[in-house]
KEKOL-83533 format. One record per residue (C-alpha): residue number from 1; residue in three letters; x, y, z. Coordinates in steps of 0.2 Angstrom, whole numbers, m for minus. Example, Ala and Ser with C-alpha at 12.3 -4.5 7.8 and 13.67 -1.06 7.14 Angstrom:
<1; ALA; <62; m22; 39>>;
<2; SER; <68; m5; 36>>;
This chain:
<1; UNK; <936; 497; 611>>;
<2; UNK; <945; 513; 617>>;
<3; UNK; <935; 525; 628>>;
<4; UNK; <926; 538; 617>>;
<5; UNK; <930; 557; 616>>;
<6; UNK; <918; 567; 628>>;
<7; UNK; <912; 583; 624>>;
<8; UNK; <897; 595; 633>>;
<9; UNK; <888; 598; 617>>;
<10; UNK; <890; 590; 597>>;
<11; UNK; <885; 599; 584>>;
<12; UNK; <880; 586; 568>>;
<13; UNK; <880; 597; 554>>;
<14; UNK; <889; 613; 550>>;
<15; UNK; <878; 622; 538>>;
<16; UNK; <870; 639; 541>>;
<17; UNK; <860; 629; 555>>;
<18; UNK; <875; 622; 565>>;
<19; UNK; <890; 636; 559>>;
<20; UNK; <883; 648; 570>>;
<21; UNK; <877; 639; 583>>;
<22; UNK; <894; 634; 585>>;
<23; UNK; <901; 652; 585>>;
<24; UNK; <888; 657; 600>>;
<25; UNK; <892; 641; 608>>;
<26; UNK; <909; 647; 608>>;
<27; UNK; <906; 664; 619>>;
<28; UNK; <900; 677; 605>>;
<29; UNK; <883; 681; 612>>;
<30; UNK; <871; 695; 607>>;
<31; UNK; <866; 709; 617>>;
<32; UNK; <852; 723; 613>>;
<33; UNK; <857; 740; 606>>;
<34; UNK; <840; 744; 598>>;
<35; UNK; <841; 757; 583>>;
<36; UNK; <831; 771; 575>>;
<37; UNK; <821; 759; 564>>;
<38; UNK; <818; 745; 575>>;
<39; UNK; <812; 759; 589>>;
<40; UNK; <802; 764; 574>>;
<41; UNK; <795; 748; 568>>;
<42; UNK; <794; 736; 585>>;
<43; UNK; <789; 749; 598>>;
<44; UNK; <783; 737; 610>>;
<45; UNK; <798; 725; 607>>;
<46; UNK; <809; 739; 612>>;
<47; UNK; <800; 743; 626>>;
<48; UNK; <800; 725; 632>>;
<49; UNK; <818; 723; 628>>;
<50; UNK; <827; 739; 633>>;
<51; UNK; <828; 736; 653>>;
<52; UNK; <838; 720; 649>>;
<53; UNK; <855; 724; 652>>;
<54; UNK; <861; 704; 651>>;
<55; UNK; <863; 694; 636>>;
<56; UNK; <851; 691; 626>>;
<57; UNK; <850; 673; 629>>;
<58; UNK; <845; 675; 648>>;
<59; UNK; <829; 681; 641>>;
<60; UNK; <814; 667; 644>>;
<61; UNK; <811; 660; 629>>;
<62; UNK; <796; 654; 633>>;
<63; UNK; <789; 670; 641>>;
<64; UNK; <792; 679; 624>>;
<65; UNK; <785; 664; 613>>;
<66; UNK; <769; 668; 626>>;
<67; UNK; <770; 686; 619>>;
<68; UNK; <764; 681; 602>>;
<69; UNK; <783; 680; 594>>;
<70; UNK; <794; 663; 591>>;
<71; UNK; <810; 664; 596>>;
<72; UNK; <816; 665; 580>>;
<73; UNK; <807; 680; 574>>;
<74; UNK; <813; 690; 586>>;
<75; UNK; <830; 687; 583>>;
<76; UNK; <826; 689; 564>>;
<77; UNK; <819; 704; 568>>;
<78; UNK; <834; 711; 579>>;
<79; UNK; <845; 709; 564>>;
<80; UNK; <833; 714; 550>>;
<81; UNK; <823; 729; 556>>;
<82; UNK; <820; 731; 538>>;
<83; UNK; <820; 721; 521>>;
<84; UNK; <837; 730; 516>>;
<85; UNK; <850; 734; 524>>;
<86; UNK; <855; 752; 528>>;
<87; UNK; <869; 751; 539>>;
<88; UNK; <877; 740; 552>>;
<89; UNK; <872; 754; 565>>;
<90; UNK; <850; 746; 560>>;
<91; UNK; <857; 731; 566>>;
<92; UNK; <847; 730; 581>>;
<93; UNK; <860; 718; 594>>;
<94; UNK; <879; 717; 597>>;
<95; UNK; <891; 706; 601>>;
<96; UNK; <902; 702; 618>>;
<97; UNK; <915; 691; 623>>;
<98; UNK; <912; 677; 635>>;
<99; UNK; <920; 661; 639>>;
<100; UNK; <914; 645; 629>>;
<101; UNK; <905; 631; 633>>;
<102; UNK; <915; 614; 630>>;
<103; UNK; <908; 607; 612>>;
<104; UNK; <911; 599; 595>>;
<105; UNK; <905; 602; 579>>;
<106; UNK; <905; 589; 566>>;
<107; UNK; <902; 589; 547>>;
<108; UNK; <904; 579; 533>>;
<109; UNK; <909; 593; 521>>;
<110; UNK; <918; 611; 524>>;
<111; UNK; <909; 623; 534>>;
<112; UNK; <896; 630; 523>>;
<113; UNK; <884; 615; 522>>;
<114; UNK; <874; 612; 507>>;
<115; UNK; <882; 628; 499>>;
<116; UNK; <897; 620; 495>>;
<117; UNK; <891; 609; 484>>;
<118; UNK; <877; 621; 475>>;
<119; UNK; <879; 626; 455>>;
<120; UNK; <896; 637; 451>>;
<121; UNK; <887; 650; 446>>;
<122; UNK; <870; 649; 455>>;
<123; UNK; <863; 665; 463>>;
<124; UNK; <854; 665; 479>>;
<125; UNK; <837; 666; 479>>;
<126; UNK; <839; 680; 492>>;
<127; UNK; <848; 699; 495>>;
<128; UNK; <865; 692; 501>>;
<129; UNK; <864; 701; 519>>;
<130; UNK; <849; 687; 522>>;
<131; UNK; <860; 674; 520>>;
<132; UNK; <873; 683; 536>>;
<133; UNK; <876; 677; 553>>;
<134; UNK; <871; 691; 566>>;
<135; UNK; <888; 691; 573>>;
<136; UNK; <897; 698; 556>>;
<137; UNK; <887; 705; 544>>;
<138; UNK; <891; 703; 525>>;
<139; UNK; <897; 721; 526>>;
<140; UNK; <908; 719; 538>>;
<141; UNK; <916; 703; 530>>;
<142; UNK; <916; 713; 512>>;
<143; UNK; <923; 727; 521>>;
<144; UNK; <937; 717; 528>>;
<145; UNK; <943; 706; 515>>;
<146; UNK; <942; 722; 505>>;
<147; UNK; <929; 714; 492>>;
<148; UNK; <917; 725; 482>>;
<149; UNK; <900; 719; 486>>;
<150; UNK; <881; 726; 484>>;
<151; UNK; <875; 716; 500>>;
<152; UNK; <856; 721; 495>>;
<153; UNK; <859; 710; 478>>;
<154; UNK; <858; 692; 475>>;
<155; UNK; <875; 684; 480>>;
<156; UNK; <883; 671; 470>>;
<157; UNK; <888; 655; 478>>;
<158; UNK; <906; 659; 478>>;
<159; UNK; <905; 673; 489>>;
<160; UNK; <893; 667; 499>>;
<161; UNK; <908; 651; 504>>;
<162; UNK; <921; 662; 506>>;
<163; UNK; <911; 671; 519>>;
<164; UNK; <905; 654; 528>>;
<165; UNK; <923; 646; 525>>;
<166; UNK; <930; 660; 534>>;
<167; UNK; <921; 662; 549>>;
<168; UNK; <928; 648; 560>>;
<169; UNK; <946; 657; 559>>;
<170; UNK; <937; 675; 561>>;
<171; UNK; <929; 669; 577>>;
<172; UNK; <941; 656; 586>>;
<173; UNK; <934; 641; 583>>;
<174; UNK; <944; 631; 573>>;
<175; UNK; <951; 619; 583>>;
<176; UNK; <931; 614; 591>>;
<177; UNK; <927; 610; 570>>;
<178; UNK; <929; 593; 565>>;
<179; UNK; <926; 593; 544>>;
<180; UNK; <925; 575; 533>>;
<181; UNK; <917; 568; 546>>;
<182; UNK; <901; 557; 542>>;
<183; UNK; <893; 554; 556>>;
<184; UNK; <884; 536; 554>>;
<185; UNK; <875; 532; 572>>;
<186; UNK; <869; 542; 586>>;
<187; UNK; <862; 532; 600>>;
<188; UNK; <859; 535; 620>>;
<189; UNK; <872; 527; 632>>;
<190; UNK; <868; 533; 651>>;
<191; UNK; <864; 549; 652>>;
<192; UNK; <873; 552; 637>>;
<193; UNK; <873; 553; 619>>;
<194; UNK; <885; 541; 608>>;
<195; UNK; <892; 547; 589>>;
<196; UNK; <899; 535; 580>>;
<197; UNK; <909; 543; 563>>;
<198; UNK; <920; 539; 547>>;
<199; UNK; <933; 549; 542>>;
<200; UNK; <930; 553; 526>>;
<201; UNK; <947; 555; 521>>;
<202; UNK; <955; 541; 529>>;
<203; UNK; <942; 526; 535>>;
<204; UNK; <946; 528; 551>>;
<205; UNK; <930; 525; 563>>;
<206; UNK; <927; 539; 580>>;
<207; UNK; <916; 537; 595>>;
<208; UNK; <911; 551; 605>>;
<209; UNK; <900; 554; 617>>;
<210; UNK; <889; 572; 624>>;
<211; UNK; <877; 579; 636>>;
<212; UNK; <868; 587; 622>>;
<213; UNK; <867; 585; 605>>;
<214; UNK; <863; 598; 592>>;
<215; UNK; <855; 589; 575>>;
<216; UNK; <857; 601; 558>>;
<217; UNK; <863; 590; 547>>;
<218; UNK; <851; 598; 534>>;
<219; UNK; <836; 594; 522>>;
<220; UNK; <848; 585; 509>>;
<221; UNK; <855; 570; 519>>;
<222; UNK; <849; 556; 508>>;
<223; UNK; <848; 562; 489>>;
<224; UNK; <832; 556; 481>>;
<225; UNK; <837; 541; 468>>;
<226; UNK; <829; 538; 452>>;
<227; UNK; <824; 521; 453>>;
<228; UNK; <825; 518; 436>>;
<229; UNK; <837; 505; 425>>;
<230; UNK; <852; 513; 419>>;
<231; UNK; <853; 527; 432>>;
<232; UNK; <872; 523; 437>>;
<233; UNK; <878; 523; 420>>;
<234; UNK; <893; 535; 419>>;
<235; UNK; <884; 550; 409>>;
<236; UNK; <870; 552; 422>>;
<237; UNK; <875; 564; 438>>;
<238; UNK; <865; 568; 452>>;
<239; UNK; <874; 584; 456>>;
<240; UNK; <875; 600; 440>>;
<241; UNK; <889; 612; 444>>;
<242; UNK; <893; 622; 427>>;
<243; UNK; <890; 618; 408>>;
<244; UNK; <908; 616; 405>>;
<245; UNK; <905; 597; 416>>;
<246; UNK; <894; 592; 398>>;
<247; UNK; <903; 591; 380>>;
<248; UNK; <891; 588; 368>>;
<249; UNK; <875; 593; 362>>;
<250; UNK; <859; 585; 370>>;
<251; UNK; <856; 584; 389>>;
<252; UNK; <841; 577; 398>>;
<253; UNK; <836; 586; 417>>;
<254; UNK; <826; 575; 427>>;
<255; UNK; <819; 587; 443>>;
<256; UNK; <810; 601; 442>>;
<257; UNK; <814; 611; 458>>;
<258; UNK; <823; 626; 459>>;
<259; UNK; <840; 618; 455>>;
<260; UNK; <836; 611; 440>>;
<261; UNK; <828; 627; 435>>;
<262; UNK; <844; 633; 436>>;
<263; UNK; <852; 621; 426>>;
<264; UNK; <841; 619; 413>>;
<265; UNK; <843; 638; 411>>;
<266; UNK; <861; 640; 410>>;
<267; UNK; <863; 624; 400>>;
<268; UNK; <852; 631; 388>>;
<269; UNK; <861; 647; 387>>;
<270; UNK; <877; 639; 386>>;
<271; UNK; <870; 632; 371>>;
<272; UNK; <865; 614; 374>>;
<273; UNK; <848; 605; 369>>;
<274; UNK; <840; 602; 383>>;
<275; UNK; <825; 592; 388>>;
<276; UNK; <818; 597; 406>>;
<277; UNK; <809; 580; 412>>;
<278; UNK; <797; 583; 426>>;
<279; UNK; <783; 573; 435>>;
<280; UNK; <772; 587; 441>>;
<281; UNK; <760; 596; 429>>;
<282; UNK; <763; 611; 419>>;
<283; UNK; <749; 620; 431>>;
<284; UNK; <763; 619; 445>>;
<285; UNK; <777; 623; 437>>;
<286; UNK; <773; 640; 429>>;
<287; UNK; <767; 648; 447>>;
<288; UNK; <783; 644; 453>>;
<289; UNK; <791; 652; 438>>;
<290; UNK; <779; 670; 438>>;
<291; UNK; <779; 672; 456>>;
<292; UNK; <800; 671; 455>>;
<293; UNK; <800; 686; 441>>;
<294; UNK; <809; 695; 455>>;
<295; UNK; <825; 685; 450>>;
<296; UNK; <833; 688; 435>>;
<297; UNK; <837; 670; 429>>;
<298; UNK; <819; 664; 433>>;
<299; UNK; <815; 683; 420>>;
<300; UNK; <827; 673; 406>>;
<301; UNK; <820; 654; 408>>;
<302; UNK; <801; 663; 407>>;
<303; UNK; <807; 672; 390>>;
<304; UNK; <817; 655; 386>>;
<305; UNK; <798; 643; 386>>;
<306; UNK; <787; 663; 378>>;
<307; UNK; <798; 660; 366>>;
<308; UNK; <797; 641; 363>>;
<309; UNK; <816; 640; 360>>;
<310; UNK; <820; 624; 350>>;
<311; UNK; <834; 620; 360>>;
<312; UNK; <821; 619; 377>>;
<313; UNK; <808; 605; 377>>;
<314; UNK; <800; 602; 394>>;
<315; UNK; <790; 586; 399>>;
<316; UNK; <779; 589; 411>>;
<317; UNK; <769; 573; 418>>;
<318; UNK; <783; 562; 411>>;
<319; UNK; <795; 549; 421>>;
<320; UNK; <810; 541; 416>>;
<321; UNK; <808; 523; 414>>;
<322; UNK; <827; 517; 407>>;
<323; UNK; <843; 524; 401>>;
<324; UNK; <854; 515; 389>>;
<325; UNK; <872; 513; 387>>;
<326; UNK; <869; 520; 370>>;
<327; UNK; <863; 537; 378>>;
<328; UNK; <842; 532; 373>>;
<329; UNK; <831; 538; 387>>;
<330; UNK; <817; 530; 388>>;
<331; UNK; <800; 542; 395>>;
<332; UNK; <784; 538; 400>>;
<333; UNK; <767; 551; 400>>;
<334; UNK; <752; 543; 404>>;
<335; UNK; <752; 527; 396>>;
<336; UNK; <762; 533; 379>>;
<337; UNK; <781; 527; 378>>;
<338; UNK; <793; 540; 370>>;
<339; UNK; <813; 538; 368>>;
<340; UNK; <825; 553; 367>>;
<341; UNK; <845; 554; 364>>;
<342; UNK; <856; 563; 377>>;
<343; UNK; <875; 565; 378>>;
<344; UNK; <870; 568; 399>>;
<345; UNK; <856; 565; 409>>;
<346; UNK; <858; 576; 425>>;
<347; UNK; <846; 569; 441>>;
<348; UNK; <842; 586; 451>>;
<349; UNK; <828; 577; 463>>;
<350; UNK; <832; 585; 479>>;
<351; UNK; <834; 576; 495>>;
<352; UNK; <828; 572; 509>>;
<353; UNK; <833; 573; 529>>;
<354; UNK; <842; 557; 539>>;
<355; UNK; <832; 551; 552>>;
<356; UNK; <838; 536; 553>>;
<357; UNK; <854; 536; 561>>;
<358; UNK; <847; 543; 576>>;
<359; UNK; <845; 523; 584>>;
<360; UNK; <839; 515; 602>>;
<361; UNK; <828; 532; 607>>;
<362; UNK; <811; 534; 611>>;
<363; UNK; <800; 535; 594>>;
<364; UNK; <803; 553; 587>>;
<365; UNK; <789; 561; 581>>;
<366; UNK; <791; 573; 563>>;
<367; UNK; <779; 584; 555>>;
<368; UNK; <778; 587; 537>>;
<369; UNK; <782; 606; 532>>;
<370; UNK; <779; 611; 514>>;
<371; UNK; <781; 631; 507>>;
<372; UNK; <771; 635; 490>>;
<373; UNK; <788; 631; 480>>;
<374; UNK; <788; 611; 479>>;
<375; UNK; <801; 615; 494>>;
<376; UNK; <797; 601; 509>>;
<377; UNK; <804; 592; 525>>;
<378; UNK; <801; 582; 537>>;
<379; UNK; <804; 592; 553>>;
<380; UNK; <806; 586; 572>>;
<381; UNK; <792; 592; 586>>;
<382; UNK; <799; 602; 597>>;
<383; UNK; <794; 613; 612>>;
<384; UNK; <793; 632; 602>>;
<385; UNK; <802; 642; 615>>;
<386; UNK; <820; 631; 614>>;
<387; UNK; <818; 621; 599>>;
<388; UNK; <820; 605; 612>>;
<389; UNK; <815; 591; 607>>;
<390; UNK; <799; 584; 613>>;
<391; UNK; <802; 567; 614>>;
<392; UNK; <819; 566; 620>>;
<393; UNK; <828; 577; 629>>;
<394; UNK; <843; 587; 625>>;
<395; UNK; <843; 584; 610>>;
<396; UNK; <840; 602; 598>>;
<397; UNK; <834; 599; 580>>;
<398; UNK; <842; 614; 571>>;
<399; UNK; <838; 626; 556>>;
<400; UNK; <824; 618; 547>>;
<401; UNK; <823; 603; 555>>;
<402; UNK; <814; 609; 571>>;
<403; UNK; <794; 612; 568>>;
<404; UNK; <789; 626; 565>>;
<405; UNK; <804; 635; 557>>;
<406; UNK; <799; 642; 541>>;
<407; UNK; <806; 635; 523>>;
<408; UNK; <815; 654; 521>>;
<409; UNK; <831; 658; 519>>;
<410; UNK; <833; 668; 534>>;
<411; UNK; <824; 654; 545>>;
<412; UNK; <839; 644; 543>>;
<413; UNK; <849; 651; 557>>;
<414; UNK; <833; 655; 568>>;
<415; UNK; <836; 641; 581>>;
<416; UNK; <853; 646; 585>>;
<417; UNK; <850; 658; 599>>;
<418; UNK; <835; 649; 609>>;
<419; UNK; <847; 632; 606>>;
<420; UNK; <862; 641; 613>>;
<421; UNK; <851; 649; 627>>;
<422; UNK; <841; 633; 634>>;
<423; UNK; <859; 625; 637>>;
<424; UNK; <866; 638; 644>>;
<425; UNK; <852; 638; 656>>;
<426; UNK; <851; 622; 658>>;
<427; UNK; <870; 621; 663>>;
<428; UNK; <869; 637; 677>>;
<429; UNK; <879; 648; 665>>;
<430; UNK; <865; 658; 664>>;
């Protein structure tokens, strides 16, 4: 077998977790510059901050997590003094030029992560600056490309993959990104760690091998499976991207997260029958739906069940038990059978991290993380101040798969800056 590739660092993953990581990683590192509302708002942090003329990723970590503040709020905070944005000038840190450390991402997809494979037409659940890397603001991207964007609004998912598709190019990094690559083994060899991968495009199997390894492969490794008869028949899809993808008239959802709330409402709009199949009780799915009132689609599908629409018949308490050939879905509530007709049964069941690949290492120890929304994962204990693992080291669990990282959108690029800065240190570059 041919000696594997070496690199310093692998990145698994190149979401919103290990996109930016990669940029930093690359020698675009943030420095303070404070700003009137910051001053305004984080008077002490100002204070604490403003002597440190080095890069912020010489701070000690753990010294600021002993201040009361994770790592990741502080940086959350730098770059989001307030809930809007003002200006690029209330962006509290900037940017400088310095020479990269030797790495490699690796994803399966494009850049962009799960977004790439979100509904058309789906809008965040977020203002779009949220979703924005410190190092170039949505503004600034909208500025560039010349595009006509309200950054304080929801962003639809096309915008948002255009930002992310464009930022390895922007920044330089093209040639350390590796997409199509699913990465199917990581185990320790030495001092090392060993990735084994499939080129999704061709078959062809890589080894590589790095002194760390950086994990943000995301929540939605392993999609959650139906486990019911039927389930692979051609009409039933686990992924909904736009009505258009379902002629016909009657379409079955089977979820009830926020995704198939989306579907169920555009599918309904769009004119199809649809029956919403869910497991939990109504009493959890109607919090969801007020407490979201903010967002205009979750205003329409709250009108769309007021107003008991013909076309919208939700299940709660119900499974599927078997889909036929013939297009009868078989349910199930309590212990009362019931049978329905659908032209499409769309699975929208989430998913759930991969673990499993990571082989031959001490037992790694995960903590459940739930938000109020249904929203959950199973995330890696790590030490707070450098999102290091605690059970083997070198190796950084990014985005929301390192504990304590918070099921928000903006927590998903939170561990770039104290993963970046523990191997740094660790490597005398800082």
């Amino acid at each position: 077998m041919s000696t594997p590739e070496h690199h310093k660092v692998i990145i698994v993953g190149g979401g919103p977790a290990g996109l930016p990581l990669a940029v930093v990683l690359g020698g675009h590192w943030p420095y303070y510059k404070g700003g009137d509302l910051f001053r305004s708002r984080y008077a002490q942090l100002d204070e604490y901050l403003s002597p440190h003329d080095d890069t912020l990723l010489s701070l000690d970590f753990q010294a600021v997590q002993e201040r009361g503040i994770s790592p990741a709020d502080l940086f959350r905070t730098l770059h989001h003094p307030g809930q809007k944005f003002r200006g690029i000038d209330e962006i509290s840190y900037t940017f400088r030029r310095h020479d990269p450390i030797e790495y490699l991402l690796l994803t399966r997809e494009n850049v962009g992560g799960l977004w790439n494979n979100v509904p058309k037409n789906l809008l965040t659940l977020s203002p779009g600056q949220w979703m924005e890397f410190g190092f170039y603001p949505l503004r600034q991207w909208a500025d560039e490309k010349g595009i006509d964007l309200e950054v304080n609004d929801l962003i639809i998912k096309h915008r948002l993959v255009e930002y992310y598709h464009s930022i390895p190019e922007r920044f330089g990094q093209t040639d350390r990104i590796k997409t199509f690559q699913n990465v199917t083994s990581i185990e320790p060899e030495g001092d090392y760690f060993s990735i084994r991968t499939e080129d999704l495009n061709t078959g062809a199997v890589n080894r590589y091998t790095s002194d760390y390894l950086v994990y943000a492969a995301g929540q939605r490794c392993i999609l959650r499976e139906l486990n019911a008869p039927g389930a692979d028949l051609p009409f039933v899809t686990n992924q909904y991207d736009k009505p258009e993808d379902y002629p016909g008239e009657r379409v079955v959802i089977v979820g009830g997260g926020r995704s198939a709330d989306w579907a169920a409402k555009e599918l309904h709009d769009a004119g199809k029958h649809v029956t919403y199949v869910q497991r939990q009780t109504e009493s959890r799915h109607v919090p969801l739906i007020q407490d979201s009132l903010h967002l205009p689609y979750y205003v329409r599908i709250a009108h769309i069940m007021k107003d008991r629409s013909p076309r919208f018949d939700v299940r709660y308490e119900t499974t599927v038990s078997e889909i036929c050939p013939d297009g009868t879905v078989h349910l199930k509530i309590a212990q009362e059978a019931s049978t329905i007709q659908a032209d499409h049964v769309i699975l929208e069941l989430g998913g759930t991290a991969d673990y499993s690949i990571l082989k031959g290492f001490p037992e790694i120890q995960l903590v459940d993380k739930h938000d109020p929304y249904r929203f959950q994962v199973r995330q890696m204990r790590v030490h707070p101040h450098s999102y290091e693992s605690v059970d083997v080291a070198n190796l950084y669990p990014g985005g929301y798969l390192a504990e304590g990282i918070g099921l928000v959108v903006y927590a998903m690029h939170g561990t770039t800056y104290p993963i970046a800065a523990s191997i740094l240190q660790k490597e005398g570059i800082l």
